[in-house]
KEPA-458982 format. One line per 5 residues: their letters; for each residue x negated, y negated, z negated of N, C-alpha, C, O. Coordinates in nm, 3 decimals. Each point is the difference from the previous one (the first is absolute). Last residue first. Layout:
// residues N
a) X/Y/Z/X/Y/Z/X/Y/Z/X/Y/Z; ...
// end
This chain:
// residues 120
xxxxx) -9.464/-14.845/-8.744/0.102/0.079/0.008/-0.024/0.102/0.081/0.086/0.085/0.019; -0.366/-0.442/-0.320/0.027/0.099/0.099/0.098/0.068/-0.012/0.030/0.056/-0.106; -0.209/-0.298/-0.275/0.145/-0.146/0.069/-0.011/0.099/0.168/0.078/-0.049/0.081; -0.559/0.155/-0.335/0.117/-0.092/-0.074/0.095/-0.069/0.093/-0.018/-0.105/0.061; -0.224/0.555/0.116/-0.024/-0.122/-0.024/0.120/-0.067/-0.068/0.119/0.022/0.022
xxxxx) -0.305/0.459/-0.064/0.054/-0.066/0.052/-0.026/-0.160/-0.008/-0.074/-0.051/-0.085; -0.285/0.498/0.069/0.104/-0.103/-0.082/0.079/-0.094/0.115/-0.046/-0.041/0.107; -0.110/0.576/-0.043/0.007/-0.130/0.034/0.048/-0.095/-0.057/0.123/-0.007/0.000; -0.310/0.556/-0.003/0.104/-0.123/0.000/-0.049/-0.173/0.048/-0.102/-0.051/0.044; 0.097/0.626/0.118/-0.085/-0.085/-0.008/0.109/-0.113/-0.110/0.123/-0.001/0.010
xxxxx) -0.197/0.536/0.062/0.084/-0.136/0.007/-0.068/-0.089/-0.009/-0.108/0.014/-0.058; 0.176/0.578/0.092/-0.071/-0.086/0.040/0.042/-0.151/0.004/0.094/-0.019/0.078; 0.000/0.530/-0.243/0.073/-0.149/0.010/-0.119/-0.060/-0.008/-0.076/0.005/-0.096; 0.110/0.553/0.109/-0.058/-0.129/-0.017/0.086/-0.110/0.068/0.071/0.018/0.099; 0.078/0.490/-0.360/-0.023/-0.082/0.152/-0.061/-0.147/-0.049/0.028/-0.061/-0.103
xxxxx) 0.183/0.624/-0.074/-0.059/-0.141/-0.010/-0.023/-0.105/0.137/0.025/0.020/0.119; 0.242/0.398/-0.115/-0.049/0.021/-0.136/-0.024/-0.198/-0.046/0.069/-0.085/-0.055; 0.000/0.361/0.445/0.065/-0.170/-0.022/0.006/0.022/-0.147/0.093/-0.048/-0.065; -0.333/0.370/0.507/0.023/-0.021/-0.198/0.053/-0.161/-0.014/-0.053/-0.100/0.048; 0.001/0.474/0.435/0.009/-0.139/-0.061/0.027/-0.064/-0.157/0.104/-0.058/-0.028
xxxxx) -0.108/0.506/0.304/-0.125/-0.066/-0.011/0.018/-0.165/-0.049/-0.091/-0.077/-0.032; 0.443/0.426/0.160/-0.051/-0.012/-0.136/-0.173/-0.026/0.012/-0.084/0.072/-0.054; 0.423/0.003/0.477/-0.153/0.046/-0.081/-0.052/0.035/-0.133/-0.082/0.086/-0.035; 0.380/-0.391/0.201/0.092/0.111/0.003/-0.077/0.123/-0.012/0.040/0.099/-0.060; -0.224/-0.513/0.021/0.135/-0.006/-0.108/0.039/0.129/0.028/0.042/0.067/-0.095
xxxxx) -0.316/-0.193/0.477/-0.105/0.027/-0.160/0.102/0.016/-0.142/-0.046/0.056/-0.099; 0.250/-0.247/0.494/-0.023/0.137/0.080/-0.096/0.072/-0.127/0.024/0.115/-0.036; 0.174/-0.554/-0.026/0.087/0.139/-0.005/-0.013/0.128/0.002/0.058/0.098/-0.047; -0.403/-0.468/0.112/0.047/-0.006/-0.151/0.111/0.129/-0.016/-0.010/0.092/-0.082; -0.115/-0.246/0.544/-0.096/0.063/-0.066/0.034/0.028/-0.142/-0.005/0.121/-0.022
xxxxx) 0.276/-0.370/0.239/0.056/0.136/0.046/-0.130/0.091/-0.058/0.016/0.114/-0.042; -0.008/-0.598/-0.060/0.095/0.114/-0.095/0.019/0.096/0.044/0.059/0.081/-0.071; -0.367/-0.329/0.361/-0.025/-0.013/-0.157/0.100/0.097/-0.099/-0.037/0.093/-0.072; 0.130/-0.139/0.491/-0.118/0.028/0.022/-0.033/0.047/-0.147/-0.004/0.111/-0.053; 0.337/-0.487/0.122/0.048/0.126/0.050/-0.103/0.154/-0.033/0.057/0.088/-0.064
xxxxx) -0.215/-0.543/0.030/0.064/0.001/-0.103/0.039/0.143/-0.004/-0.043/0.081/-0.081; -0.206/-0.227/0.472/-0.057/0.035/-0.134/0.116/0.079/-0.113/0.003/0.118/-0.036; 0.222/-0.290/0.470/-0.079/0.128/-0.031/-0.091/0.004/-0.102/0.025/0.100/-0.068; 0.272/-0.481/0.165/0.002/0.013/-0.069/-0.109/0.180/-0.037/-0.037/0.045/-0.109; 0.154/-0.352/0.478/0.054/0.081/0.000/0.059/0.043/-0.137/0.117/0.036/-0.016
xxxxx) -0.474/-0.345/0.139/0.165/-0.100/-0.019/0.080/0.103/0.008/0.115/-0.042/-0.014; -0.550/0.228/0.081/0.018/-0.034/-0.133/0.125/-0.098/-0.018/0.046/-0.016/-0.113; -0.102/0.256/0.510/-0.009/0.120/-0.092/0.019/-0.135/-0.159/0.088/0.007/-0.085; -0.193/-0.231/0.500/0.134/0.061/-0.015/0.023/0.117/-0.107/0.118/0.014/-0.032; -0.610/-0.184/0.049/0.140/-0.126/-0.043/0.147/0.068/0.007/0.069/0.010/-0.101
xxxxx) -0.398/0.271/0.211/-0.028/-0.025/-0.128/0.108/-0.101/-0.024/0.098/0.009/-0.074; -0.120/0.027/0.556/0.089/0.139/-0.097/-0.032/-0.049/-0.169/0.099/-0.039/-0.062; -0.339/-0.195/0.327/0.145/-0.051/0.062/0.057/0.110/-0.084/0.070/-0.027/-0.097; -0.498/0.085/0.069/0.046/-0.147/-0.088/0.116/-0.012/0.021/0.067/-0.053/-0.089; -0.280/0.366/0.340/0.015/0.037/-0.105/0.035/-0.054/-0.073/0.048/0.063/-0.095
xxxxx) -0.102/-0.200/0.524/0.131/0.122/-0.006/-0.009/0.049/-0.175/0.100/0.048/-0.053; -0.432/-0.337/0.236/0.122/-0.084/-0.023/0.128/0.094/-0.014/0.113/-0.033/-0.037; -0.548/0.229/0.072/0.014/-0.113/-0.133/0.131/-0.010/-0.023/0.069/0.037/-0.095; -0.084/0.373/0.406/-0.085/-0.136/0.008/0.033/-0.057/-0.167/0.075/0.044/-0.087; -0.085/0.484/0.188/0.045/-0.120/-0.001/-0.057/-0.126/0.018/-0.119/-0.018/-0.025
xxxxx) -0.118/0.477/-0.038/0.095/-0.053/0.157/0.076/-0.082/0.020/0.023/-0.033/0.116; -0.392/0.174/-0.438/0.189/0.004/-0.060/0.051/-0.005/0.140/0.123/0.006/0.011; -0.576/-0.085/0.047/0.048/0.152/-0.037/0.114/0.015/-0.061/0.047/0.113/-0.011; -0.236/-0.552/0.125/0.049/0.041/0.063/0.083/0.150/0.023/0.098/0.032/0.067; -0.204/-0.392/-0.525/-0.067/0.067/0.101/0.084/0.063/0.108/0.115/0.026/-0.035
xxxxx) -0.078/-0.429/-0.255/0.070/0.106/0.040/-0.055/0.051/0.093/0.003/-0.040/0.117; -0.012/-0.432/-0.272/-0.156/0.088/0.028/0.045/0.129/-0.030/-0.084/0.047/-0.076; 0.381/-0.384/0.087/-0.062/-0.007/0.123/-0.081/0.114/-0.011/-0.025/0.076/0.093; 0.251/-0.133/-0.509/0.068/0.063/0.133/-0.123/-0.045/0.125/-0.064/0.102/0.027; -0.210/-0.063/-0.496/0.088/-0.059/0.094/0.099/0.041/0.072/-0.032/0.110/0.046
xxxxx) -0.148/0.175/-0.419/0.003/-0.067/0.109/0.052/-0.119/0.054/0.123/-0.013/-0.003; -0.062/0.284/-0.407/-0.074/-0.146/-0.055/-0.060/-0.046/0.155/-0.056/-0.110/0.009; 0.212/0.590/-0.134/-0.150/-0.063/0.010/-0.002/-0.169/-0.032/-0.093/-0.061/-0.052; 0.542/0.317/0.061/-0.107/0.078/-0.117/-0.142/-0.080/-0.023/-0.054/-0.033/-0.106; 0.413/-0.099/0.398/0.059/-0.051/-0.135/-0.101/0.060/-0.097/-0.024/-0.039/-0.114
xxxxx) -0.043/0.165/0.540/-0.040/-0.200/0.024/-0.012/-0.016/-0.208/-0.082/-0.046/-0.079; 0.201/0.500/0.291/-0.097/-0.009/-0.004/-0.054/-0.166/-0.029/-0.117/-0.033/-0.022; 0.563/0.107/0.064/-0.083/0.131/-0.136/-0.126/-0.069/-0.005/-0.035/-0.075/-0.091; 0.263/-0.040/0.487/0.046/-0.044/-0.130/-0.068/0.001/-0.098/-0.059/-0.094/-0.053; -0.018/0.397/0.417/-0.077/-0.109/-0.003/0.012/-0.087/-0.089/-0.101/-0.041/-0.057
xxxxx) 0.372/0.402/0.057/-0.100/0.015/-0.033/-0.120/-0.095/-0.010/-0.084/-0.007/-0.089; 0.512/-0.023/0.292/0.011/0.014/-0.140/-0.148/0.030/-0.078/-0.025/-0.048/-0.111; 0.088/0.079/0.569/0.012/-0.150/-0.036/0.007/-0.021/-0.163/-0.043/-0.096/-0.063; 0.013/0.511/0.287/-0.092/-0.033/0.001/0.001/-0.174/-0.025/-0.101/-0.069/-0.014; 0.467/0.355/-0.029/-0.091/-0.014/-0.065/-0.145/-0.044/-0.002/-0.069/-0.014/-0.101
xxxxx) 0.450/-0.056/0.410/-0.012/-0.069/-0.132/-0.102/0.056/-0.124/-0.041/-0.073/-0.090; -0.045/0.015/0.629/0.021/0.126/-0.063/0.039/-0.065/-0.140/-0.090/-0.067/-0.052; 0.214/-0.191/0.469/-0.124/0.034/-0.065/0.089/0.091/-0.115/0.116/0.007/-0.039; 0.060/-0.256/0.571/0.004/0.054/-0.184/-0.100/0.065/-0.083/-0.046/0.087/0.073; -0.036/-0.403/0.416/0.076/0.126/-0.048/0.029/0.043/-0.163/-0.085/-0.012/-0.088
xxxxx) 0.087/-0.511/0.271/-0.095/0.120/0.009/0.045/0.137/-0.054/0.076/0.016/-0.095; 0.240/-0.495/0.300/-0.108/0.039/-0.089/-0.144/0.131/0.012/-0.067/0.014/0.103; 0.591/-0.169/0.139/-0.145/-0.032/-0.013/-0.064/0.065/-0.121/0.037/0.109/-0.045; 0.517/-0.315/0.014/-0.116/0.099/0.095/-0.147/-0.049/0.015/-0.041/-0.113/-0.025; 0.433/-0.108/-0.187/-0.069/-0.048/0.144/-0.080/0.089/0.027/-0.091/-0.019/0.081
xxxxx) 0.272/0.126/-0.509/0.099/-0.042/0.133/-0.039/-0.053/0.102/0.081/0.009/0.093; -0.381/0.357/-0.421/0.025/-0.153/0.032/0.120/-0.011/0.098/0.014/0.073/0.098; -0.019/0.342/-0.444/-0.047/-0.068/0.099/0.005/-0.138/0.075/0.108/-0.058/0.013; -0.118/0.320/-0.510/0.062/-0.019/0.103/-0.085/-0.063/0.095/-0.107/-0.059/-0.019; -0.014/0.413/-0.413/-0.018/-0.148/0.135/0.088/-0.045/0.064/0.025/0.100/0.068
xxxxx) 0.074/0.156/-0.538/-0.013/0.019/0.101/-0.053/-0.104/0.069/0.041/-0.114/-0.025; -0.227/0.180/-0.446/0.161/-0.062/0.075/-0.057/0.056/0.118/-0.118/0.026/0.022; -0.038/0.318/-0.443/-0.037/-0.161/0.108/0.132/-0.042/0.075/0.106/0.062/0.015; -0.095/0.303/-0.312/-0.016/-0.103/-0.061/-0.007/-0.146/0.073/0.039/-0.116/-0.017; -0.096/0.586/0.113/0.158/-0.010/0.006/0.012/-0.163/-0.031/0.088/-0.068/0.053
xxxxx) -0.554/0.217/-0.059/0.064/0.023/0.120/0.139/-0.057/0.007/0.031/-0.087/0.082; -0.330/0.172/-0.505/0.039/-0.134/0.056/0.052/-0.008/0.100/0.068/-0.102/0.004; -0.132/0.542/-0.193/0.085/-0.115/-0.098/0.005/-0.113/0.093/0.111/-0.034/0.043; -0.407/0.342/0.160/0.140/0.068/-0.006/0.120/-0.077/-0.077/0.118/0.002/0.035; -0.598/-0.108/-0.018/0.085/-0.047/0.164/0.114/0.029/-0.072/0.076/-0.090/-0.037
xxxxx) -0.340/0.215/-0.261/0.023/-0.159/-0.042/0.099/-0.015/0.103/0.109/-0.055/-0.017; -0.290/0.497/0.001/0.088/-0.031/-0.092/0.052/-0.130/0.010/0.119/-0.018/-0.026; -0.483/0.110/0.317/0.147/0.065/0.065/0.101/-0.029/-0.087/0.105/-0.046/0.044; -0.541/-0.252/-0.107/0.038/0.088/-0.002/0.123/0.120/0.105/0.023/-0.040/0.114; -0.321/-0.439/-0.095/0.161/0.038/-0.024/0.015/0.160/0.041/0.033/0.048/0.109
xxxxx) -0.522/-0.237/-0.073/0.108/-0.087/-0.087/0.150/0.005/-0.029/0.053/-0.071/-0.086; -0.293/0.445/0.323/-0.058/-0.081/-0.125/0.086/-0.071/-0.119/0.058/0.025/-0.105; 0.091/0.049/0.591/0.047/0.076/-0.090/-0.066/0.014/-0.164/0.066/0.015/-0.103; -0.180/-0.294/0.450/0.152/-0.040/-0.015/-0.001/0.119/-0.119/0.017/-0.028/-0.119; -0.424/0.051/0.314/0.025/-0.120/-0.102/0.127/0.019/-0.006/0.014/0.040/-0.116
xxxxx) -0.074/0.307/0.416/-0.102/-0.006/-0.114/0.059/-0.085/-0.147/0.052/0.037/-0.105; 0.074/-0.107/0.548/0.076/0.107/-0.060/-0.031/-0.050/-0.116/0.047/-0.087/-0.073; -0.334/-0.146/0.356/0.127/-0.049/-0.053/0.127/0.072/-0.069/0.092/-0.060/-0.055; -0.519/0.233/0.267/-0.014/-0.081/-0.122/0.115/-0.035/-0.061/0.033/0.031/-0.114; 0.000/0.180/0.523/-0.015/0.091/-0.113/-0.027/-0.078/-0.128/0.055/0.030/-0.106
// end
């Protein structure tokens, strides 16, 4: 029951419903084996939960029902996936179409840097 609970907390129904289509499919290992399939949202959630608190992966509590290493392994495949990025503008569309989003103005954030004499 906990683990409902949190999943749904931290990932809404609205958020599941956008990022769902979004995630890559798993495939399955060719040498077979492994461990049964896990709930993606509840893996997604644990995500959430690492990228929000500033956790360790090891120290992933057990109430996500995921392990560490199942949550790092997806975070990594999700991010050479490119899912943030994806994630990111489907949220922007979904608030655009809303008319919640003002592009009125916007902050630029920069840093500079002197170059060095004779750098290419």
């Amino acid at each position: 029951m906990a683990k409902i609970d949190l999943s749904r907390r931290l990932v809404p129904d609205e958020l599941w419903e956008l990022t769902a289509p979004l995630l890559p499919r798993s495939t399955s290992r060719p040498q077979g084996g492994g461990t049964a399939p896990v709930d993606e949202r509840a893996v997604f959630a644990a995500v959430v939960y690492v990228l929000m608190s500033g956790c360790a992966w090891r120290y992933l509590a057990d109430s996500f029902g995921v392990s560490p290493a199942t949550a790092h392994r997806r975070f990594t495949a999700w991010t050479e996936a490119g899912l943030w990025r994806r994630l990111h503008r489907a949220e922007l569309d979904e608030l655009g179409a809303r008319g919640e989003v003002d592009g009125t103005s916007a902050i630029v954030d920069a840093a500079s840097v002197q170059a060095k004499r004779g750098a290419r």
